[in-house]
C-alpha positions as CSV (number, residue, x, y, z in Angstrom):
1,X,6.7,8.6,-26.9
2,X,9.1,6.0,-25.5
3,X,7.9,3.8,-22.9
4,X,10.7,1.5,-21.1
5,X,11.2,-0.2,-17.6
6,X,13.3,0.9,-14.2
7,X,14.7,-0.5,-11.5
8,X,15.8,1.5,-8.4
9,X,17.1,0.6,-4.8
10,X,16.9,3.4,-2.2
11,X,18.7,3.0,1.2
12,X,16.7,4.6,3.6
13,X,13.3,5.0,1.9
14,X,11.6,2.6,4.2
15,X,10.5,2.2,8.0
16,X,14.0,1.7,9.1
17,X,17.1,4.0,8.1
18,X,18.9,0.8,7.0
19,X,16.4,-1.5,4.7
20,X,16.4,-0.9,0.8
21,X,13.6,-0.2,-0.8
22,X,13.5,-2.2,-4.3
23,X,11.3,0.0,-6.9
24,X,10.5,-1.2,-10.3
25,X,8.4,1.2,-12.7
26,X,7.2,1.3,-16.0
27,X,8.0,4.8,-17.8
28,X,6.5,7.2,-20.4
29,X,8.7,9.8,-22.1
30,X,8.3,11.9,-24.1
31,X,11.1,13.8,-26.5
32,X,10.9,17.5,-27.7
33,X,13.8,17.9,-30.2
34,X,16.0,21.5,-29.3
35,X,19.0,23.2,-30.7
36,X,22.2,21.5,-31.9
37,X,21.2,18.1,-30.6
38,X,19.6,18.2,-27.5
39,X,16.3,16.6,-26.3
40,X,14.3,17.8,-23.6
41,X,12.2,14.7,-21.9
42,X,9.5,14.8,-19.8
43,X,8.6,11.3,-17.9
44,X,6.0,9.7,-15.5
45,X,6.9,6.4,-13.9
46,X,4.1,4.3,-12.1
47,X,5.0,1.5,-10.5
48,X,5.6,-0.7,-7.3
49,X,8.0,-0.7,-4.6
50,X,9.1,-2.9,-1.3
51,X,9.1,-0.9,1.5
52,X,9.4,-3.2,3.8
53,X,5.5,-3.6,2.1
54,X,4.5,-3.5,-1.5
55,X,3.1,0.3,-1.8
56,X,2.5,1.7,-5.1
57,X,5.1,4.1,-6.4
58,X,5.3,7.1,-8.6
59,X,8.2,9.6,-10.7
60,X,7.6,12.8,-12.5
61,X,10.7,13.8,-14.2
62,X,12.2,16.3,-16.8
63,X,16.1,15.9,-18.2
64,X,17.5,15.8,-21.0
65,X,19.2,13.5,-23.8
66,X,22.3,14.0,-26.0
67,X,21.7,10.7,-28.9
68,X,24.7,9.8,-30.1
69,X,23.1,7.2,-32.7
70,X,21.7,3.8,-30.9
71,X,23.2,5.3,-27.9
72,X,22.2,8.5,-25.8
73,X,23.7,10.4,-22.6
74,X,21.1,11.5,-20.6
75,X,20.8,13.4,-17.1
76,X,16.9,13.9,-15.2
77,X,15.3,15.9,-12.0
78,X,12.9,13.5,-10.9
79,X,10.3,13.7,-8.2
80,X,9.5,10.3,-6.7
81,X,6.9,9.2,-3.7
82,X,7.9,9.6,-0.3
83,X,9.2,13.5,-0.7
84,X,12.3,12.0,-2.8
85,X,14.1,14.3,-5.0
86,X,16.7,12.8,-7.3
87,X,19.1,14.2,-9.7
88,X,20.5,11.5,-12.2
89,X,22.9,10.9,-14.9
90,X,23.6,7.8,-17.4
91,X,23.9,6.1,-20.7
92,X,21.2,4.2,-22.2
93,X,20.5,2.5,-25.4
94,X,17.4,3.4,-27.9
95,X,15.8,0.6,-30.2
């Protein structure tokens, strides 16, 4: 189990189509080890978010991880509060 912190900006998310909404969430993965390498993760985020209002905030996600040593490339489907569905991608670091 890996817990760890995000931050997110949506454009959009609030009352007007051109405020950002600043998220931050604390997350809980979890790692199944697969074939030649490959994780499978499955995270839930809870946290808070400015919208223009603080309203609490929540992500359900499953992806998947490629660790390259300290260092892992990572892609997720997530599920997020207010009907938002996001696909991402990035790099991370794991102590």
């Amino acid at each position: 189990m890996d817990v760890g912190l995000e931050a997110l900006a949506y454009r959009g998310a609030g009352d007007t189509r051109n405020d950002w909404a600043r998220i931050g969430l604390v997350k809980l993965t979890q790692r199944f080890a697969m074939r030649r390498g490959l994780e499978a993760t499955f995270s839930i985020g809870v946290g808070a978010a400015r919208t223009p209002a603080w309203v609490g905030w929540y992500q359900v996600a499953l992806g998947m991880r490629v660790p390259l040593g300290p260092i892992f490339v990572g892609a997720e489907l997530s599920f997020e509060q207010l009907d938002i569905l996001r696909v991402a991608g990035g790099l991370g670091v794991a102590f």
